[in-house]
N, C-alpha and C positions, 0 to 999 in steps of 0.2 A: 874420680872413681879409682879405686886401688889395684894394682894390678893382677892382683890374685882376683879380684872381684871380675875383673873383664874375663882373663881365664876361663872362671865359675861359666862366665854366661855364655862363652862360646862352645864350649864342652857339653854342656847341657844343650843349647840347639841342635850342635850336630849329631849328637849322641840319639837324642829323639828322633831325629829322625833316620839315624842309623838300623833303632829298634823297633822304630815303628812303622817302616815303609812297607810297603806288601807284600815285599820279599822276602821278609822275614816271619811272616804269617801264614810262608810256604810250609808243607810237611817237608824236614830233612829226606834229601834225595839221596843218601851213601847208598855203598854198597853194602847193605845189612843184611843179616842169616835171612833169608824167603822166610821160616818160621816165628820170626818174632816182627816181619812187617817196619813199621814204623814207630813201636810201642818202645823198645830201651830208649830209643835217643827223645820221646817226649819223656820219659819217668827219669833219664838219667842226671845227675847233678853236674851242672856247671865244672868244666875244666880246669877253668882262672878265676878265682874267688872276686878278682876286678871286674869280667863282665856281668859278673851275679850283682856286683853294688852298682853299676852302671846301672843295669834296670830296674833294681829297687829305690835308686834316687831318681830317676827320670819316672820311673810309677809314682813313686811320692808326690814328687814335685811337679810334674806335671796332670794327674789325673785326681790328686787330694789335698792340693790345696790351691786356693782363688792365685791368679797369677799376682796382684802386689802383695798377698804373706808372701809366697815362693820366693818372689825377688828381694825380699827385706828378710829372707834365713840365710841368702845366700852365703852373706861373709860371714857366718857361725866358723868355728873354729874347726869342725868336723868338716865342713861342708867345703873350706876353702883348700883342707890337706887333700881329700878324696878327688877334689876337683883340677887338683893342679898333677896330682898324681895322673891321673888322665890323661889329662892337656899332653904328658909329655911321652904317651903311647900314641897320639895322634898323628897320622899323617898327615902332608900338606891338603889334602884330596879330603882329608875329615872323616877315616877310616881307621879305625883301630888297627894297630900296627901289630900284627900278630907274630911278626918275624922276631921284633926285637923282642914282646913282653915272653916268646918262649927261649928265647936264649938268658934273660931275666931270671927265668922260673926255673931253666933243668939242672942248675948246681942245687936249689929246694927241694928237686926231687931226687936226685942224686948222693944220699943220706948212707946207707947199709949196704953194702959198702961204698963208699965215695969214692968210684975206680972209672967216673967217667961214663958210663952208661947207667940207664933205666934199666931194671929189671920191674918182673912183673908184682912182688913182692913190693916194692918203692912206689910202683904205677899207682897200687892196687890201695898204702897208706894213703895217700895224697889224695886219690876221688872219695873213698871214707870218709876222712876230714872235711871234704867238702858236702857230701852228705850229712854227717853228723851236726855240721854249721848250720844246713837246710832244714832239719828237724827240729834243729834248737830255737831257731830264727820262729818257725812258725808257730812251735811250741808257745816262745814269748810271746809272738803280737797276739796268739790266744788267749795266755794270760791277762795280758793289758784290758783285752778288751771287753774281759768278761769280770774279772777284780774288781770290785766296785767300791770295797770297802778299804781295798791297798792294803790288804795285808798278806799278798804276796803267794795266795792261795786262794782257790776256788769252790765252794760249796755248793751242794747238786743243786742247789736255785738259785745259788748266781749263775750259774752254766747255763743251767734249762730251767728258766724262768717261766715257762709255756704250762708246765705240769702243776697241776693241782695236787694238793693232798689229799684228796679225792681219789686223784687220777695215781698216783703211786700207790695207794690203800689198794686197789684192783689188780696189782702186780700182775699186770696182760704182761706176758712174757714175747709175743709176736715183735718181729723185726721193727726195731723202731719202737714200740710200745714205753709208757712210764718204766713200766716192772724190768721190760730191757736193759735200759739207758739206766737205770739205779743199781741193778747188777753189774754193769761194766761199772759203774763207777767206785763201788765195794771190791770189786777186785783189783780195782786201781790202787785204793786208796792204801797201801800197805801198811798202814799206823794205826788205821782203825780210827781217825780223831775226825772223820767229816769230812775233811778237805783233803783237795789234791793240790802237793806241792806242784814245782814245775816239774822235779823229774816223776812224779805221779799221773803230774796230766800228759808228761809226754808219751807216758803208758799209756793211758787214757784216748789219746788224739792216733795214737798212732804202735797198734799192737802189734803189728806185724815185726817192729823192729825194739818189742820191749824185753829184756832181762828178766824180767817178774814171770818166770815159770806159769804161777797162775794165769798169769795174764795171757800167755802164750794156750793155754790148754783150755782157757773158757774160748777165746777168736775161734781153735780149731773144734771145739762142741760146738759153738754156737754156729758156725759153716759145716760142718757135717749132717747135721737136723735136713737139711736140700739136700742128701744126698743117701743118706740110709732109711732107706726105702724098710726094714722091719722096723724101723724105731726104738730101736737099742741103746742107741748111744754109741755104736761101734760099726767097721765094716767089713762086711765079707772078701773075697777075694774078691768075686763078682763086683761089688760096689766101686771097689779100691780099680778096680780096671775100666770099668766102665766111665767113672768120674774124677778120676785123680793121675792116672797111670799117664796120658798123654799129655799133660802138663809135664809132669814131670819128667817127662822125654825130651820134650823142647829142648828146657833148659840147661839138664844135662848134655844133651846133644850140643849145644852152644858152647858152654862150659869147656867140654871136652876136646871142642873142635871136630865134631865127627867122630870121636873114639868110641870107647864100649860103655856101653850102658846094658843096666838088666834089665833081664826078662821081665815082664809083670809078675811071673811068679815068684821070680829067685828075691824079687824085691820087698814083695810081698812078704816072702817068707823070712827075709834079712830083719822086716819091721815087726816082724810078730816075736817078741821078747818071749814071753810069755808061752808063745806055742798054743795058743786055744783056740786057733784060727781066726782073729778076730783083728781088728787094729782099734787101738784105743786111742781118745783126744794123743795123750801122752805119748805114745808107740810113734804118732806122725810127728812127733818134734824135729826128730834129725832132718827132716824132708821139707820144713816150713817153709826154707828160701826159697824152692822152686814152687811148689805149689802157691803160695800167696809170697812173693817178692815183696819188698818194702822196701825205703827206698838204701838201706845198705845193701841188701842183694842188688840191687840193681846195682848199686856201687862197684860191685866185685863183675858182673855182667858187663858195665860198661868200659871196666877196664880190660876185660876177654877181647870187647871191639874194638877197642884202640890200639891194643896188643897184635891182633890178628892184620888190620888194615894197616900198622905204619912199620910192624916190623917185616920189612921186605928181604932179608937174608935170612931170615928164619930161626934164629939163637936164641932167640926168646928174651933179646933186650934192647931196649932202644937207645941209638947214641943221636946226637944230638941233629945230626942231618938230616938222620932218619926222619925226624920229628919237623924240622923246617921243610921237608918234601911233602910231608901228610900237613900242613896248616888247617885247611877247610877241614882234616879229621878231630883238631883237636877244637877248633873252633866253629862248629857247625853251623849258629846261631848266624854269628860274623858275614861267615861265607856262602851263605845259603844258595847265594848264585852260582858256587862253583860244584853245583854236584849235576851230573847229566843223567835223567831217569830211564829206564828202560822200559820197553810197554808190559813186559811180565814179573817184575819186580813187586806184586802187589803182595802176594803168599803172606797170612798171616796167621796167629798160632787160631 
Protein backbone atom coordinates (compact mmCIF):
# COMPACT_ATOMS: atom_id res chain seq x y z
CA UNK A 1 0.00 0.00 0.00
CA UNK A 2 1.44 3.36 -1.08
CA UNK A 3 2.11 5.83 1.17
CA UNK A 4 -0.02 8.48 0.38
CA UNK A 5 -2.68 5.79 0.37
CA UNK A 6 -1.96 4.99 4.42
CA UNK A 7 -2.12 8.81 4.82
CA UNK A 8 -5.66 8.77 3.04
CA UNK A 9 -6.88 6.21 5.64
CA UNK A 10 -5.65 7.60 8.67
CA UNK A 11 -6.84 11.05 8.08
CA UNK A 12 -10.15 10.00 7.09
CA UNK A 13 -10.58 7.89 10.63
CA UNK A 14 -9.41 10.45 12.66
CA UNK A 15 -11.05 13.09 10.99
CA UNK A 16 -14.57 11.29 11.31
CA UNK A 17 -14.27 11.01 14.25
CA UNK A 18 -12.94 14.37 14.95
CA UNK A 19 -16.50 15.61 13.17
CA UNK A 20 -18.48 13.39 14.27
CA UNK A 21 -18.08 12.84 18.07
CA UNK A 22 -20.93 14.56 20.20
CA UNK A 23 -19.15 17.23 20.73
CA UNK A 24 -19.37 18.45 17.89
CA UNK A 25 -23.18 18.11 17.63
CA UNK A 26 -23.00 20.67 20.48
CA UNK A 27 -24.59 24.39 19.74
CA UNK A 28 -21.44 26.68 19.65
CA UNK A 29 -21.05 28.12 23.16
CA UNK A 30 -19.04 31.71 22.26
CA UNK A 31 -19.64 34.73 23.54
CA UNK A 32 -22.31 35.80 20.83
CA UNK A 33 -24.53 39.30 20.62
CA UNK A 34 -27.74 37.77 23.34
CA UNK A 35 -29.83 39.01 20.06
CA UNK A 36 -28.85 36.72 17.50
CA UNK A 37 -28.47 33.54 20.08
CA UNK A 38 -26.90 30.83 18.35
CA UNK A 39 -28.21 31.43 14.72
CA UNK A 40 -24.85 33.49 12.88
CA UNK A 41 -22.42 30.71 13.92
CA UNK A 42 -24.94 27.91 12.47
CA UNK A 43 -25.68 30.10 9.12
CA UNK A 44 -22.18 31.40 9.14
CA UNK A 45 -19.46 29.93 6.49
CA UNK A 46 -16.57 28.02 7.37
CA UNK A 47 -13.29 29.94 8.38
CA UNK A 48 -10.70 27.58 6.53
CA UNK A 49 -11.99 26.33 3.29
CA UNK A 50 -9.78 22.94 4.50
CA UNK A 51 -12.32 22.14 7.30
CA UNK A 52 -15.23 22.73 4.86
CA UNK A 53 -13.50 19.73 2.42
CA UNK A 54 -12.70 17.77 5.60
CA UNK A 55 -16.51 17.30 6.12
CA UNK A 56 -17.68 17.20 2.66
CA UNK A 57 -15.21 14.21 2.05
CA UNK A 58 -15.80 12.44 5.30
CA UNK A 59 -19.72 13.06 4.42
CA UNK A 60 -18.98 11.63 1.11
CA UNK A 61 -16.98 8.95 2.06
CA UNK A 62 -18.30 7.88 4.92
CA UNK A 63 -22.29 8.41 4.77
CA UNK A 64 -22.51 7.79 0.58
CA UNK A 65 -20.85 5.45 -0.25
CA UNK A 66 -20.55 1.42 0.82
CA UNK A 67 -17.13 1.22 2.55
CA UNK A 68 -15.19 -0.99 -0.36
CA UNK A 69 -16.08 1.93 -3.36
CA UNK A 70 -14.74 4.43 -0.51
CA UNK A 71 -11.65 2.51 -0.02
CA UNK A 72 -10.84 1.73 -3.73
CA UNK A 73 -11.54 5.97 -4.51
CA UNK A 74 -9.14 6.49 -2.02
CA UNK A 75 -5.91 6.87 -4.21
CA UNK A 76 -7.82 9.16 -6.91
CA UNK A 77 -5.63 11.91 -7.67
CA UNK A 78 -7.90 14.37 -5.79
CA UNK A 79 -8.40 12.40 -2.92
CA UNK A 80 -4.60 11.48 -2.25
CA UNK A 81 -3.62 15.69 -2.58
CA UNK A 82 -6.59 16.69 -0.25
CA UNK A 83 -5.64 13.96 2.07
CA UNK A 84 -2.07 14.37 2.56
CA UNK A 85 -2.64 18.05 2.76
CA UNK A 86 -4.56 17.17 5.89
CA UNK A 87 -2.24 14.59 7.19
CA UNK A 88 0.12 17.48 7.51
CA UNK A 89 -2.24 19.87 9.83
CA UNK A 90 -2.62 16.96 12.14
CA UNK A 91 -1.53 16.58 15.41
CA UNK A 92 0.17 13.82 17.07
CA UNK A 93 -3.20 13.47 19.28
CA UNK A 94 -5.25 13.42 15.69
CA UNK A 95 -6.53 17.08 15.98
CA UNK A 96 -6.53 19.59 13.55
CA UNK A 97 -3.75 21.76 14.14
CA UNK A 98 -5.20 25.14 14.10
CA UNK A 99 -2.25 27.05 15.36
CA UNK A 100 -0.19 26.28 12.45
CA UNK A 101 -3.14 26.14 9.54
CA UNK A 102 -3.62 29.96 10.84
CA UNK A 103 -0.19 31.18 10.68
CA UNK A 104 -0.62 29.28 6.95
CA UNK A 105 -3.50 31.31 6.05
CA UNK A 106 -2.88 35.14 7.58
CA UNK A 107 -0.26 36.15 4.92
CA UNK A 108 -3.88 34.96 2.42
CA UNK A 109 -5.62 37.16 4.34
CA UNK A 110 -3.29 39.74 4.59
CA UNK A 111 -3.70 41.17 0.86
CA UNK A 112 -4.76 45.29 0.78
CA UNK A 113 -2.64 46.25 2.16
CA UNK A 114 0.03 43.64 3.06
CA UNK A 115 1.30 45.68 6.18
CA UNK A 116 1.08 42.69 8.48
CA UNK A 117 -2.40 42.90 10.07
CA UNK A 118 -6.11 42.02 9.11
CA UNK A 119 -8.19 44.68 8.67
CA UNK A 120 -11.92 44.20 8.60
CA UNK A 121 -12.11 45.05 4.84
CA UNK A 122 -9.46 41.69 4.13
CA UNK A 123 -11.44 39.76 7.17
CA UNK A 124 -14.67 40.46 5.64
CA UNK A 125 -13.19 39.40 1.51
CA UNK A 126 -11.93 36.21 2.63
CA UNK A 127 -15.47 34.81 4.65
CA UNK A 128 -17.42 36.15 1.18
CA UNK A 129 -15.18 33.88 -0.65
CA UNK A 130 -15.94 31.39 1.45
CA UNK A 131 -19.56 31.89 1.20
CA UNK A 132 -19.73 32.39 -2.24
CA UNK A 133 -17.71 28.66 -2.55
CA UNK A 134 -20.90 27.54 -0.26
CA UNK A 135 -23.47 28.76 -2.72
CA UNK A 136 -21.76 27.70 -5.60
CA UNK A 137 -21.00 24.23 -4.11
CA UNK A 138 -24.66 23.56 -3.39
CA UNK A 139 -25.81 25.37 -6.41
CA UNK A 140 -23.83 22.43 -8.32
CA UNK A 141 -24.71 19.23 -6.43
CA UNK A 142 -28.30 20.89 -7.22
CA UNK A 143 -27.51 20.93 -10.64
CA UNK A 144 -26.12 17.42 -10.89
CA UNK A 145 -28.74 15.98 -9.33
CA UNK A 146 -31.61 17.16 -11.03
CA UNK A 147 -29.90 17.45 -14.89
CA UNK A 148 -30.91 14.43 -16.25
CA UNK A 149 -30.42 14.97 -19.62
CA UNK A 150 -26.56 16.75 -18.88
CA UNK A 151 -27.06 19.52 -20.64
CA UNK A 152 -25.95 21.56 -17.91
CA UNK A 153 -29.23 23.27 -17.16
CA UNK A 154 -32.52 22.50 -15.70
CA UNK A 155 -36.07 22.77 -16.96
CA UNK A 156 -39.23 23.34 -14.51
CA UNK A 157 -39.80 19.26 -14.86
CA UNK A 158 -36.62 18.27 -14.42
CA UNK A 159 -36.60 20.40 -11.15
CA UNK A 160 -40.14 19.47 -9.95
CA UNK A 161 -41.10 16.57 -11.64
CA UNK A 162 -44.05 16.26 -8.86
CA UNK A 163 -46.31 18.94 -11.03
CA UNK A 164 -48.57 18.02 -13.59
CA UNK A 165 -49.72 20.03 -16.42
CA UNK A 166 -52.64 20.05 -14.80
CA UNK A 167 -51.33 21.24 -11.77
CA UNK A 168 -49.35 24.38 -13.44
CA UNK A 169 -52.59 24.99 -15.77
CA UNK A 170 -54.24 26.01 -12.06
CA UNK A 171 -51.47 28.64 -11.51
CA UNK A 172 -52.68 28.29 -7.27
CA UNK A 173 -50.28 31.04 -6.52
CA UNK A 174 -50.39 29.82 -2.40
CA UNK A 175 -46.83 29.06 -0.76
CA UNK A 176 -45.45 26.31 -2.30
CA UNK A 177 -48.28 25.87 -5.02
CA UNK A 178 -47.46 24.81 -9.04
CA UNK A 179 -48.27 28.48 -10.16
CA UNK A 180 -45.66 29.46 -7.17
CA UNK A 181 -42.61 27.38 -8.02
CA UNK A 182 -43.27 28.21 -12.03
CA UNK A 183 -43.15 32.03 -11.24
CA UNK A 184 -40.05 31.87 -9.23
CA UNK A 185 -38.61 29.96 -11.93
CA UNK A 186 -39.63 32.64 -14.77
CA UNK A 187 -38.03 35.20 -12.75
CA UNK A 188 -35.07 33.19 -12.45
CA UNK A 189 -34.74 32.20 -15.78
CA UNK A 190 -33.47 35.61 -17.33
CA UNK A 191 -33.10 34.55 -21.14
CA UNK A 192 -36.55 33.45 -21.25
CA UNK A 193 -35.21 29.97 -23.02
CA UNK A 194 -36.82 27.51 -20.28
CA UNK A 195 -33.98 26.55 -18.47
CA UNK A 196 -31.93 27.75 -15.68
CA UNK A 197 -28.37 27.87 -16.04
CA UNK A 198 -26.21 27.56 -12.89
CA UNK A 199 -26.06 31.09 -12.26
CA UNK A 200 -29.92 31.18 -12.94
CA UNK A 201 -30.71 28.43 -10.54
CA UNK A 202 -28.40 29.97 -8.07
CA UNK A 203 -31.05 32.69 -8.24
CA UNK A 204 -33.38 30.26 -8.17
CA UNK A 205 -32.04 27.99 -4.91
CA UNK A 206 -31.07 30.99 -3.37
CA UNK A 207 -32.66 34.64 -3.71
CA UNK A 208 -31.76 36.27 -0.92
CA UNK A 209 -28.32 36.55 -2.26
CA UNK A 210 -29.20 36.89 -6.07
CA UNK A 211 -28.14 40.14 -8.40
CA UNK A 212 -31.30 39.63 -10.59
CA UNK A 213 -33.11 42.80 -9.20
CA UNK A 214 -36.35 40.79 -10.27
CA UNK A 215 -35.41 38.23 -8.36
CA UNK A 216 -34.75 40.39 -5.38
CA UNK A 217 -38.30 42.17 -5.66
CA UNK A 218 -40.63 39.10 -6.48
CA UNK A 219 -38.73 37.14 -2.58
CA UNK A 220 -39.62 40.68 -1.02
CA UNK A 221 -43.70 40.51 -2.76
CA UNK A 222 -43.84 37.21 -2.20
CA UNK A 223 -42.77 37.64 1.96
CA UNK A 224 -44.76 40.83 2.36
CA UNK A 225 -48.28 39.11 1.28
CA UNK A 226 -47.79 37.52 5.58
CA UNK A 227 -47.52 40.73 6.52
CA UNK A 228 -49.69 43.62 4.70
CA UNK A 229 -52.52 43.13 6.44
CA UNK A 230 -54.65 45.65 3.52
CA UNK A 231 -53.48 43.61 0.76
CA UNK A 232 -51.85 46.11 -1.42
CA UNK A 233 -48.76 45.01 -2.20
CA UNK A 234 -47.17 47.58 0.04
CA UNK A 235 -46.65 48.72 3.80
CA UNK A 236 -47.81 51.26 6.05
CA UNK A 237 -45.69 52.61 8.63
CA UNK A 238 -47.72 50.64 11.08
CA UNK A 239 -46.91 47.18 9.02
CA UNK A 240 -43.26 48.21 8.44
CA UNK A 241 -42.94 48.46 12.51
CA UNK A 242 -44.80 46.03 13.59
CA UNK A 243 -43.22 43.31 11.32
CA UNK A 244 -39.97 44.22 9.82
CA UNK A 245 -38.58 47.31 12.23
CA UNK A 246 -37.19 44.83 14.92
CA UNK A 247 -35.26 42.57 12.71
CA UNK A 248 -33.79 45.11 11.30
CA UNK A 249 -32.67 46.36 14.66
CA UNK A 250 -30.91 43.35 15.52
CA UNK A 251 -28.76 43.39 12.85
CA UNK A 252 -27.96 46.84 12.70
CA UNK A 253 -27.38 46.81 16.28
CA UNK A 254 -24.85 43.91 15.67
CA UNK A 255 -23.33 45.62 12.75
CA UNK A 256 -22.73 48.59 14.42
CA UNK A 257 -21.68 47.28 17.71
CA UNK A 258 -24.28 49.05 19.71
CA UNK A 259 -24.08 52.40 17.70
CA UNK A 260 -27.03 54.42 16.33
CA UNK A 261 -29.61 52.99 14.55
CA UNK A 262 -32.98 54.80 13.35
CA UNK A 263 -36.04 55.32 14.62
CA UNK A 264 -38.83 53.30 12.92
CA UNK A 265 -39.83 56.41 11.57
CA UNK A 266 -36.89 58.28 10.45
CA UNK A 267 -36.23 54.73 8.64
CA UNK A 268 -39.29 54.42 7.43
CA UNK A 269 -39.22 57.60 5.97
CA UNK A 270 -35.44 57.28 4.66
CA UNK A 271 -37.15 54.06 2.61
CA UNK A 272 -40.06 55.86 1.22
CA UNK A 273 -38.47 57.29 -2.07
CA UNK A 274 -41.26 58.10 -3.43
CA UNK A 275 -42.92 59.90 -0.42
CA UNK A 276 -46.57 58.23 -0.70
CA UNK A 277 -46.21 56.86 2.62
CA UNK A 278 -46.16 53.43 1.53
CA UNK A 279 -42.99 51.02 1.00
CA UNK A 280 -42.86 49.01 -1.96
CA UNK A 281 -41.25 45.22 -2.80
CA UNK A 282 -38.40 47.81 -4.40
CA UNK A 283 -38.31 50.65 -1.69
CA UNK A 284 -37.18 47.50 0.96
CA UNK A 285 -34.08 46.50 -1.34
CA UNK A 286 -31.36 48.66 0.55
CA UNK A 287 -32.61 46.75 3.87
CA UNK A 288 -32.78 43.09 2.23
CA UNK A 289 -29.53 41.94 4.33
CA UNK A 290 -30.94 42.38 7.50
CA UNK A 291 -34.33 41.61 7.07
CA UNK A 292 -33.77 38.12 5.24
CA UNK A 293 -29.88 37.49 5.47
CA UNK A 294 -28.55 35.04 3.19
CA UNK A 295 -25.69 33.54 3.46
CA UNK A 296 -23.27 36.74 2.17
CA UNK A 297 -24.86 38.84 4.88
CA UNK A 298 -24.18 36.50 7.18
CA UNK A 299 -20.78 36.61 5.57
CA UNK A 300 -20.31 40.35 6.40
CA UNK A 301 -22.22 39.44 10.19
CA UNK A 302 -19.76 36.74 10.78
CA UNK A 303 -16.92 38.75 10.27
CA UNK A 304 -18.49 41.70 12.66
CA UNK A 305 -17.91 38.38 15.36
CA UNK A 306 -14.69 37.58 14.71
CA UNK A 307 -13.77 41.23 14.56
CA UNK A 308 -15.42 42.10 17.82
CA UNK A 309 -14.21 38.70 19.86
CA UNK A 310 -10.31 38.45 18.69
CA UNK A 311 -9.60 42.08 18.35
CA UNK A 312 -8.65 42.77 21.95
CA UNK A 313 -6.90 46.24 21.63
CA UNK A 314 -9.63 47.65 19.75
CA UNK A 315 -7.99 49.14 16.30
CA UNK A 316 -10.09 47.48 14.28
CA UNK A 317 -7.35 44.92 13.04
CA UNK A 318 -6.08 41.73 13.70
CA UNK A 319 -2.27 40.79 13.82
CA UNK A 320 -1.53 37.58 13.89
CA UNK A 321 -1.41 36.85 17.75
CA UNK A 322 -4.32 38.34 18.09
CA UNK A 323 -5.76 35.52 16.05
CA UNK A 324 -3.53 32.57 17.62
CA UNK A 325 -5.13 33.82 21.27
CA UNK A 326 -8.86 33.59 19.64
CA UNK A 327 -8.28 29.85 17.87
CA UNK A 328 -11.59 28.15 19.15
CA UNK A 329 -12.95 31.87 17.64
CA UNK A 330 -11.86 31.09 14.29
CA UNK A 331 -12.33 27.47 14.52
CA UNK A 332 -15.56 26.78 16.34
CA UNK A 333 -16.45 23.64 14.89
CA UNK A 334 -12.68 22.18 15.93
CA UNK A 335 -13.08 23.56 19.33
CA UNK A 336 -16.29 23.17 20.51
CA UNK A 337 -14.99 21.97 23.85
CA UNK A 338 -13.37 25.16 24.47
CA UNK A 339 -16.33 27.49 24.77
CA UNK A 340 -17.77 27.67 28.64
CA UNK A 341 -21.80 28.52 28.56
CA UNK A 342 -23.44 30.77 30.90
CA UNK A 343 -26.99 29.95 32.17
CA UNK A 344 -28.30 33.34 30.64
CA UNK A 345 -26.78 33.35 27.44
CA UNK A 346 -29.94 31.93 25.70
CA UNK A 347 -31.36 35.68 24.24
CA UNK A 348 -32.38 35.24 20.84
CA UNK A 349 -33.63 37.49 18.04
Amino acid sequence: MSRAVVYILIATAILFFIFRSPLNHEESKGRLNRRFGYKLLERAPKFDPLVTNIERVVENKMYHEPAPRMLSNLDSTASVSDAVETYQYLTSGGKLNTTLRLIILFPLLDREPKDGVIDFNELEAWISQRATERLDYLTQAELDSKDKNRDLAVSFKEYLPQFSEMDIGKKEMGHGEAGWWMERFEVADINHNGLLNFTELKDFLHPEDSKNQEMLKWMLKDRLKRMDNENDGKLNFNEFEDHLYSTYESYMDFETNGGHVHSPKDKFVELDVNKDQFLSPEELIPILSYLYPGELAYAKYFTCYLMNEADDDGDGKLTLQEMLDHEFTFYNTVHADGYQESDDDHDEL
